[in-house]
Backbone as CSV, one residue per row, in Angstrom:
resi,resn,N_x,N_y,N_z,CA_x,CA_y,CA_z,C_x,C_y,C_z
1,UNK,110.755,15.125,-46.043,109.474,15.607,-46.525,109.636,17.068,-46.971
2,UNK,109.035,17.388,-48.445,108.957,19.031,-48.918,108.685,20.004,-47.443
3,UNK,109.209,20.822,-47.661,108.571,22.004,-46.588,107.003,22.530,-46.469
4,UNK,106.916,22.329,-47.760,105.221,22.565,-47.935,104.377,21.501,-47.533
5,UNK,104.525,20.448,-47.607,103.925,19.402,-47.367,103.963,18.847,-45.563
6,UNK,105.189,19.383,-44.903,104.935,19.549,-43.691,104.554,20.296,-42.797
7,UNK,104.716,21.443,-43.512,103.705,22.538,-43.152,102.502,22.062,-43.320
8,UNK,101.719,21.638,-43.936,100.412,21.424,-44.421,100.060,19.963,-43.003
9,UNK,101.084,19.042,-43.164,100.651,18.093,-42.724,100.327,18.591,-40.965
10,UNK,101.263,19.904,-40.357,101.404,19.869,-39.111,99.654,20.856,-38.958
11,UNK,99.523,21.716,-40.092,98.208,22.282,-39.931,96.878,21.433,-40.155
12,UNK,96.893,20.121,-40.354,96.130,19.107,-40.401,96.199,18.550,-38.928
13,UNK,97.069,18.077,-38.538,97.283,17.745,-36.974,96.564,18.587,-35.899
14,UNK,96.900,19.841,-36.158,96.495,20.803,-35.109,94.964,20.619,-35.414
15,UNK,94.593,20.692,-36.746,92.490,20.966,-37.158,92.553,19.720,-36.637
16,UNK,93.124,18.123,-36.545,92.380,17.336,-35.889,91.991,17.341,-34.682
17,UNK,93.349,18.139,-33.817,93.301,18.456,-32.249,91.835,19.187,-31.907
18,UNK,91.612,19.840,-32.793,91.025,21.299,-32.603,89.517,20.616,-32.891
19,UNK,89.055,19.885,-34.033,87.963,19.047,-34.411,87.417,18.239,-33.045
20,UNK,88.677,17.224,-32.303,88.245,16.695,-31.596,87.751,17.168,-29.987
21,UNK,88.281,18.741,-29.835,88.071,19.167,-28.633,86.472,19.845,-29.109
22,UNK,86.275,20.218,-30.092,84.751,20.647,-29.929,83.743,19.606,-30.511
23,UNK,84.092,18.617,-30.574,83.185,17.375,-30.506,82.524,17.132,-28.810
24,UNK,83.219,17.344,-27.785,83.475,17.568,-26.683,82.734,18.628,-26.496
25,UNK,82.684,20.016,-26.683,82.345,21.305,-26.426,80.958,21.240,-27.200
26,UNK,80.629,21.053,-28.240,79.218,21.244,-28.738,77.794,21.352,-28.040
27,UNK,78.305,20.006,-27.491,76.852,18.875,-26.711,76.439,20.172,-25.540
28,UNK,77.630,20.358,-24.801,77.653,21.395,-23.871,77.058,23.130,-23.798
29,UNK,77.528,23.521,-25.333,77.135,24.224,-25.709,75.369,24.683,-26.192
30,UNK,74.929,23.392,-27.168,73.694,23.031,-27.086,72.673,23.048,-26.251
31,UNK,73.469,22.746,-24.888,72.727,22.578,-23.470,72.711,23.335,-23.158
32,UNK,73.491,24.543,-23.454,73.489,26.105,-22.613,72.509,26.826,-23.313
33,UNK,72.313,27.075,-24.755,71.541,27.432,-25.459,70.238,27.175,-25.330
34,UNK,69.689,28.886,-25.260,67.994,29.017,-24.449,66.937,28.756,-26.058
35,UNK,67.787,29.555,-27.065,66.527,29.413,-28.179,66.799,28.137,-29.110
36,UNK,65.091,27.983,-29.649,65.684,26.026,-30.228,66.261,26.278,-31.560
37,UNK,66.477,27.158,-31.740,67.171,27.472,-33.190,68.554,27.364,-33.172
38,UNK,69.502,28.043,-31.999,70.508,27.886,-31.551,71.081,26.477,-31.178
39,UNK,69.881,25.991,-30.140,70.557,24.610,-29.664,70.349,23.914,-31.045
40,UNK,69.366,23.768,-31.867,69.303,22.929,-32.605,70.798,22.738,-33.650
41,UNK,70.955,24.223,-34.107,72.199,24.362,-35.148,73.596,23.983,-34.083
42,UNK,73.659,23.861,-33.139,74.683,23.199,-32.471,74.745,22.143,-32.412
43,UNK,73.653,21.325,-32.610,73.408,19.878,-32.127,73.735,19.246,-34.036
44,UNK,73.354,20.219,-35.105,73.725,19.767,-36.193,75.331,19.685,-36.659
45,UNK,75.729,20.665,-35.602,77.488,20.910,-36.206,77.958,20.201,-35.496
46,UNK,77.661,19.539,-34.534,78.184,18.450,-33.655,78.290,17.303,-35.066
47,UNK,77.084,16.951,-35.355,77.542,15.837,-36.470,78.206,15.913,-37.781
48,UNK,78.179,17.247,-37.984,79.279,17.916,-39.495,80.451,17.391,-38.520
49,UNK,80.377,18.086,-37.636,82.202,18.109,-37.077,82.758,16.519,-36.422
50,UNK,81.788,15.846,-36.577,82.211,14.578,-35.994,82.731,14.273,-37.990
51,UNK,82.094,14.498,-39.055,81.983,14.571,-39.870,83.550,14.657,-40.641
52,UNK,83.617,16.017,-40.132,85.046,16.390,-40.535,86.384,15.785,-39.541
53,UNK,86.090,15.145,-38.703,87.180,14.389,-38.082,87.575,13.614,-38.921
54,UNK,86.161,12.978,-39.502,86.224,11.653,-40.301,86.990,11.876,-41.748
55,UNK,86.967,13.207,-42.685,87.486,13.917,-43.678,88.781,14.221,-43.495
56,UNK,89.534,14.747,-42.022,90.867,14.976,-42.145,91.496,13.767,-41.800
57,UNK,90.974,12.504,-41.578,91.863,11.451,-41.423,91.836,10.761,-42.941
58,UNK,90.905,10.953,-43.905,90.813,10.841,-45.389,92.039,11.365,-45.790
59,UNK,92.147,12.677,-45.390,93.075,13.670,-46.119,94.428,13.000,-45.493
60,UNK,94.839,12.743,-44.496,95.558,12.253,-43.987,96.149,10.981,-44.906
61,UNK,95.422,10.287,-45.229,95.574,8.698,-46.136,96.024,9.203,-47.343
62,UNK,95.170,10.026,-47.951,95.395,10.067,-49.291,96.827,11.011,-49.577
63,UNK,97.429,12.119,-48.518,98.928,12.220,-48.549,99.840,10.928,-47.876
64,UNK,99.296,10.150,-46.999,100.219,9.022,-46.591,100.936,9.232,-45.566
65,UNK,100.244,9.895,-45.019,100.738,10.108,-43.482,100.343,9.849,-42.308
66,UNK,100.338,9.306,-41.189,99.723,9.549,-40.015,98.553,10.326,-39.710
67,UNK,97.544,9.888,-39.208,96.443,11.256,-38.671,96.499,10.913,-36.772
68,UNK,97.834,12.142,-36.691,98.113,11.859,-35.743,97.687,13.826,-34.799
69,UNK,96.847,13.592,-34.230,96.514,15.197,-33.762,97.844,15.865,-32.844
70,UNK,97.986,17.350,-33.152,99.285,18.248,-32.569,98.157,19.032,-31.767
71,UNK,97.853,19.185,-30.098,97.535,19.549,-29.418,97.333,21.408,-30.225
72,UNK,96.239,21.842,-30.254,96.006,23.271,-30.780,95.217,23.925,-29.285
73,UNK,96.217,24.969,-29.476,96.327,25.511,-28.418,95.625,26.985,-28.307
74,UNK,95.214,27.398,-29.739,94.488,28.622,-30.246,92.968,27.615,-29.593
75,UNK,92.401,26.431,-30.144,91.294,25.804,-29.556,90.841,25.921,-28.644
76,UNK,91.759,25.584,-27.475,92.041,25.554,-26.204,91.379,26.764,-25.429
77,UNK,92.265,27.680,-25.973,91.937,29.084,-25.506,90.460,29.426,-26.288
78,UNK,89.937,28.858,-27.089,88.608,29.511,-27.242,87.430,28.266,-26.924
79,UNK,87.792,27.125,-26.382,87.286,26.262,-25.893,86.767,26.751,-24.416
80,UNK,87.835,27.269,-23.806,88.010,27.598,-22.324,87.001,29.198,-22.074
81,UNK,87.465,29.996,-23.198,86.284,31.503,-23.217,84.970,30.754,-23.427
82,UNK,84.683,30.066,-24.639,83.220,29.572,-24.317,82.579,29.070,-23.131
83,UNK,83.592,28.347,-22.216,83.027,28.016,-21.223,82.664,28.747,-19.975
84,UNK,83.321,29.935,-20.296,83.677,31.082,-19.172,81.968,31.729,-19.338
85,UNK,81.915,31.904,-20.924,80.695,32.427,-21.456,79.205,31.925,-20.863
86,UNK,79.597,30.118,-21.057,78.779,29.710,-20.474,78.140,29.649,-18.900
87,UNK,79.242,29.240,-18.257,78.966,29.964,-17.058,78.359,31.261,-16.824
88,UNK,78.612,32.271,-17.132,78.282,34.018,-17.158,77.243,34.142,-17.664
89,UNK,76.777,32.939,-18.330,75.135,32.707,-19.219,74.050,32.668,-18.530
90,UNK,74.281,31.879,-17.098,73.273,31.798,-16.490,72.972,32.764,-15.732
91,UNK,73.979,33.635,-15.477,73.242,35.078,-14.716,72.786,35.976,-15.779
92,UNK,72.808,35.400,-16.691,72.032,37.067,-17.827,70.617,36.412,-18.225
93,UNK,70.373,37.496,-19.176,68.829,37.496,-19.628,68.890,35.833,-20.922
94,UNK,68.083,35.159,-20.851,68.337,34.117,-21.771,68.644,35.089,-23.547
95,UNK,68.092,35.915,-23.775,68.681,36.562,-25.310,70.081,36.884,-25.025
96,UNK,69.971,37.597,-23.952,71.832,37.866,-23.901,72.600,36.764,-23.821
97,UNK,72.292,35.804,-23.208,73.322,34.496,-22.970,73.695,33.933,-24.279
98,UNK,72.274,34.182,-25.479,72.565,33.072,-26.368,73.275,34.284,-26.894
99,UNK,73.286,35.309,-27.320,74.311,36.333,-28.335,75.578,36.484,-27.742
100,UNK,75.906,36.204,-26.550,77.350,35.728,-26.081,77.483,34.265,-26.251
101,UNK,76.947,33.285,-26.558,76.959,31.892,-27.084,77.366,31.920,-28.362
102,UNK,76.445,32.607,-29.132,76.963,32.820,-30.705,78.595,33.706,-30.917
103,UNK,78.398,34.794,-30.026,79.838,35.101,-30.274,81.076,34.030,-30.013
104,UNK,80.693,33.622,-29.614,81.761,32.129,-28.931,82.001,31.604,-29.685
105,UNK,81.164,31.266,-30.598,80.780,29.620,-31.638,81.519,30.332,-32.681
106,UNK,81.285,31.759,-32.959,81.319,32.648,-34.407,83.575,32.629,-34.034
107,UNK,83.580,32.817,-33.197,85.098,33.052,-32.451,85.799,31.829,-32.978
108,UNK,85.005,30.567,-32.770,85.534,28.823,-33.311,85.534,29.248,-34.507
109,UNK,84.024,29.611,-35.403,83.980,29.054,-36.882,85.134,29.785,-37.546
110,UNK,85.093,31.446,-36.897,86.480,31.797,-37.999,88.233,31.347,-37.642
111,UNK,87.947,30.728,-36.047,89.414,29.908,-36.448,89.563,29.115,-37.163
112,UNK,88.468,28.340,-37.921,88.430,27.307,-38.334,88.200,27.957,-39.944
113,UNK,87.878,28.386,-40.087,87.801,29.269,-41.659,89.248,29.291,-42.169
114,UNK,89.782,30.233,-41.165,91.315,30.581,-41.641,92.129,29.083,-41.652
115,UNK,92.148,28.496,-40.538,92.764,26.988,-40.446,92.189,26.307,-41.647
116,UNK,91.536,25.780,-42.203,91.051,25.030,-43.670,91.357,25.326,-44.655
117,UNK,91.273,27.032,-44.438,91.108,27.954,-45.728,92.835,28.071,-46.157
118,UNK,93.885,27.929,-45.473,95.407,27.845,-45.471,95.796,26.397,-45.346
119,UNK,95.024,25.223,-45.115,95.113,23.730,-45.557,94.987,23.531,-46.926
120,UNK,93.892,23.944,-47.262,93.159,24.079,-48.685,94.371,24.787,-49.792
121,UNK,94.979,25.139,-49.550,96.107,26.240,-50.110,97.135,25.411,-50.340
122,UNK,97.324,24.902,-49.422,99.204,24.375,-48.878,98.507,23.454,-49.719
123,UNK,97.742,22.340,-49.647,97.142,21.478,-50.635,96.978,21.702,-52.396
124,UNK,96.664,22.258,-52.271,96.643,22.695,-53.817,98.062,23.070,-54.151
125,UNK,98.755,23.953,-53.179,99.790,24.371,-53.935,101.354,23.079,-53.934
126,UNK,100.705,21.428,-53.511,101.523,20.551,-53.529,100.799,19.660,-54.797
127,UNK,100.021,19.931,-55.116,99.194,19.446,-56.102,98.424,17.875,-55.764
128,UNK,97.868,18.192,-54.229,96.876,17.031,-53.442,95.561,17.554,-54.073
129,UNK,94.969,17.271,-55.074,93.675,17.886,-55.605,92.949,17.244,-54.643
130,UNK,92.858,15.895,-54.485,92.082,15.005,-53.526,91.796,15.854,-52.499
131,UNK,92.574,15.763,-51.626,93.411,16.710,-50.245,92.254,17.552,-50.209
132,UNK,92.785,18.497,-51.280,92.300,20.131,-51.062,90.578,19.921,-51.820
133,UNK,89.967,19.028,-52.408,88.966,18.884,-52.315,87.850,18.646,-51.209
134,UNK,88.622,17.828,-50.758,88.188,17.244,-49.085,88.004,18.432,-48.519
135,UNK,89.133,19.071,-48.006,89.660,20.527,-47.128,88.307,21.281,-47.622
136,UNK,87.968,21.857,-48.716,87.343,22.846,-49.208,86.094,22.450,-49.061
137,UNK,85.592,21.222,-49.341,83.927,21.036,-48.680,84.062,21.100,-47.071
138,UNK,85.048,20.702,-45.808,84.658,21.488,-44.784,84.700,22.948,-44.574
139,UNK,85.576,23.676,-45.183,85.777,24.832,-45.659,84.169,25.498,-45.640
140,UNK,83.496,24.543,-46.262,81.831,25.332,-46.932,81.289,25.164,-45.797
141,UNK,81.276,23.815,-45.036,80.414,23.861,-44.380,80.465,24.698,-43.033
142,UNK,81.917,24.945,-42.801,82.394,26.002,-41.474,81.759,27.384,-41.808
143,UNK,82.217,27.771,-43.192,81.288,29.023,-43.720,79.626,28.909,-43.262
144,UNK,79.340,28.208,-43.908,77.466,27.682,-43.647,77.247,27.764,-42.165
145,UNK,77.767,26.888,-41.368,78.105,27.511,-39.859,77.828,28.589,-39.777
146,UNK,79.147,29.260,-39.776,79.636,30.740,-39.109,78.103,31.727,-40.065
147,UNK,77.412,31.625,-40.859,76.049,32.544,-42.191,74.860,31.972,-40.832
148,UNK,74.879,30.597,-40.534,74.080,30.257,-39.737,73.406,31.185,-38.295
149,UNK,74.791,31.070,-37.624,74.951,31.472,-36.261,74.513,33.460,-36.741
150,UNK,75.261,33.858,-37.501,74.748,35.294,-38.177,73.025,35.495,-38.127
151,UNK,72.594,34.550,-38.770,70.987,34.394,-38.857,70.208,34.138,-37.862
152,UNK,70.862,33.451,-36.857,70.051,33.216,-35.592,70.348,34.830,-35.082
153,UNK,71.329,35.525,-34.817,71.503,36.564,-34.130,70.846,37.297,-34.608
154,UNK,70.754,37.990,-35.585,69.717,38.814,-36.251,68.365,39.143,-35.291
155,UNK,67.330,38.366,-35.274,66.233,38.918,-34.721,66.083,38.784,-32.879
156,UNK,67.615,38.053,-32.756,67.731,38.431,-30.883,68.295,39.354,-31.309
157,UNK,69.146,40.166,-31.543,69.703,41.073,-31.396,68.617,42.633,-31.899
158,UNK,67.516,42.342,-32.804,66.118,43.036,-32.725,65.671,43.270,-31.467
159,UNK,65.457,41.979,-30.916,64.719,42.164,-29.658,65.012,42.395,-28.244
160,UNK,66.524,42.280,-28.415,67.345,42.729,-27.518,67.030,44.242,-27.218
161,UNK,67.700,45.034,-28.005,67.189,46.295,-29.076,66.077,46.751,-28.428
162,UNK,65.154,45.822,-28.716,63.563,46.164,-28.200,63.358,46.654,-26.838
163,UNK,63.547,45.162,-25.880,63.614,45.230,-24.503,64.307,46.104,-23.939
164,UNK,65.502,46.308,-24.702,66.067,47.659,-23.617,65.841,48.901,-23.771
165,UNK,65.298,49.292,-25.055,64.744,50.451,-25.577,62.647,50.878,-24.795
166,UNK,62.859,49.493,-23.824,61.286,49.399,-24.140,60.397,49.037,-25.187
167,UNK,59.103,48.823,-24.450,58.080,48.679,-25.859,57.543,49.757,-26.280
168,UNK,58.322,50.655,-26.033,57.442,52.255,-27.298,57.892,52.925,-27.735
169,UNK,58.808,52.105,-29.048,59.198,52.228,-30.174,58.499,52.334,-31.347
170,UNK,57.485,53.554,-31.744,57.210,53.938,-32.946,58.189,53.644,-34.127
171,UNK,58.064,52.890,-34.831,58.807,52.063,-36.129,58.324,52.967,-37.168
172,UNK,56.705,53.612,-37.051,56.735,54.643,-38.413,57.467,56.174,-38.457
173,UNK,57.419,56.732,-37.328,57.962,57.819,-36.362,59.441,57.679,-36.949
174,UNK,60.213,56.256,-37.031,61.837,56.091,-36.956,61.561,56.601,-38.395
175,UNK,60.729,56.211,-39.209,60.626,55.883,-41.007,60.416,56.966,-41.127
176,UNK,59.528,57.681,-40.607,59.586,59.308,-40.854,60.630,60.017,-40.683
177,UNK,61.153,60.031,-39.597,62.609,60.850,-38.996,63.453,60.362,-40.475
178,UNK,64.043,59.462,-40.750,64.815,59.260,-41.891,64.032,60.060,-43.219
179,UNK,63.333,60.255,-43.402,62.582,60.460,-44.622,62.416,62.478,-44.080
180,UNK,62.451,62.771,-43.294,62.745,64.450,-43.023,63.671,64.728,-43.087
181,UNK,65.040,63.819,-42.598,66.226,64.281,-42.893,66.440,64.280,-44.507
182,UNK,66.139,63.221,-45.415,66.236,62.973,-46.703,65.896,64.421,-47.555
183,UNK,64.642,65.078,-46.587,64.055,65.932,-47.190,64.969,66.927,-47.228
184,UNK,65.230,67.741,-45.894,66.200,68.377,-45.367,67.176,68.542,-46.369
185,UNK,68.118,67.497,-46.925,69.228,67.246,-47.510,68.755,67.950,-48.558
186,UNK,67.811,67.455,-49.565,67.217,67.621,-50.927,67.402,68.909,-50.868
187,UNK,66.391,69.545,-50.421,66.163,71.393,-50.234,67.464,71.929,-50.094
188,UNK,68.301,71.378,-49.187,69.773,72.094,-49.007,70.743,71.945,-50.398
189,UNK,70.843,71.022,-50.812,71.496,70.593,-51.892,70.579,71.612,-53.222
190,UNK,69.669,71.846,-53.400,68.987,72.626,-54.640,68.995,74.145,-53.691
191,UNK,69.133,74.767,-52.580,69.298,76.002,-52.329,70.898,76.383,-52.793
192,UNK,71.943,75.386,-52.291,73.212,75.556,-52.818,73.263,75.158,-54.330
193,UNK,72.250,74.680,-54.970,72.906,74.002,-56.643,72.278,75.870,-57.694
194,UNK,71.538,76.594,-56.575,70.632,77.763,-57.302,71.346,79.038,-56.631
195,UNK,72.679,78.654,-56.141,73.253,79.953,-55.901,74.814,79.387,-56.525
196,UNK,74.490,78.304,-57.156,76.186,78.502,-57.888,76.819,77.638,-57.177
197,UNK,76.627,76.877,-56.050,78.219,75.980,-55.357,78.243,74.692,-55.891
């Protein structure tokens, strides 16, 4: 077999290893998750990713090989931190648990970015258009993932913000302070532009 093509085939093995251990991890994950926005988008990538099991054994056929999984061991190790996470979840504040949940998930999606995103490659560059077509729509949807989990964090991480700052946070007070310094600047910049620097 080309060198490229077994390279490619052994980084297909490992994403199946890796696919099938968080088919496993999702459900779990879901269950740990306090806001329904979170559990919900877990409970959806559970069925993408059952999804994409089903896509790399495609990809598998259409080079003619085995879809035979190589134990991934990068998985493993971030299979095992999520769970650590999870555990450590239940002694924190439910916002904190889920923004250490998302960091977890965000920790999977970009192994899985880079892993597709260097399938997708080795594919194309053997000239599997099929292959690397396949590869590149999970590719999107791991992206869509990883934009997802970003969007849920956003307004916990506001209110995180909030709660520990307290509730008396003047928001026009902040808008002002920025807008005096702005001023500040202006005046300084035209006292130095009227003496020559």
């Amino acid at each position: 077999m080309p060198q490229l093509k077994e390279l490619l085939v052994e980084q297909l093995q490992d994403l199946l290893h890796a696919e099938g251990q968080l088919t496993d991890a999702l459900p779990k994950m879901a269950e740990a998750a306090n806001h329904p926005k979170l559990k919900e988008a877990f409970e959806k990538h559970l069925i993408q990713t059952q999804d994409h099991v089903e896509r790399l054994r495609k990809v598998f056929e259409v080079l003619g090989e085995k879809a035979q999984p190589k134990p991934c061991r990068a998985m493993m190790g971030l299979i095992e931190e999520g769970k650590e996470t999870m555990e450590e979840g239940a002694e924190k504040e439910p916002i904190a648990a889920d923004l250490a949940l998302i960091g977890a998930a965000q920790r999977v999606e970009h192994y899985e970015i880079a892993a597709y995103g260097t399938a997708k490659a080795l594919a194309r560059q053997i000239g599997a258009v099929d292959a690397a077509r396949l590869l590149s729509h999970t590719l999107g949807e791991e992206e869509s993932a990883d934009f997802l989990l970003t969007a849920i964090s956003d307004p916990l991480l506001q209110q995180a913000a909030i709660e520990d700052g307290g509730d008396s946070i003047n928001l026009e007070a902040v808008g002002k302070q920025g807008t005096t310094r702005t001023t500040k600047r202006s005046e300084k910049s035209e006292t130095m532009a009227s003496r020559g620097r």
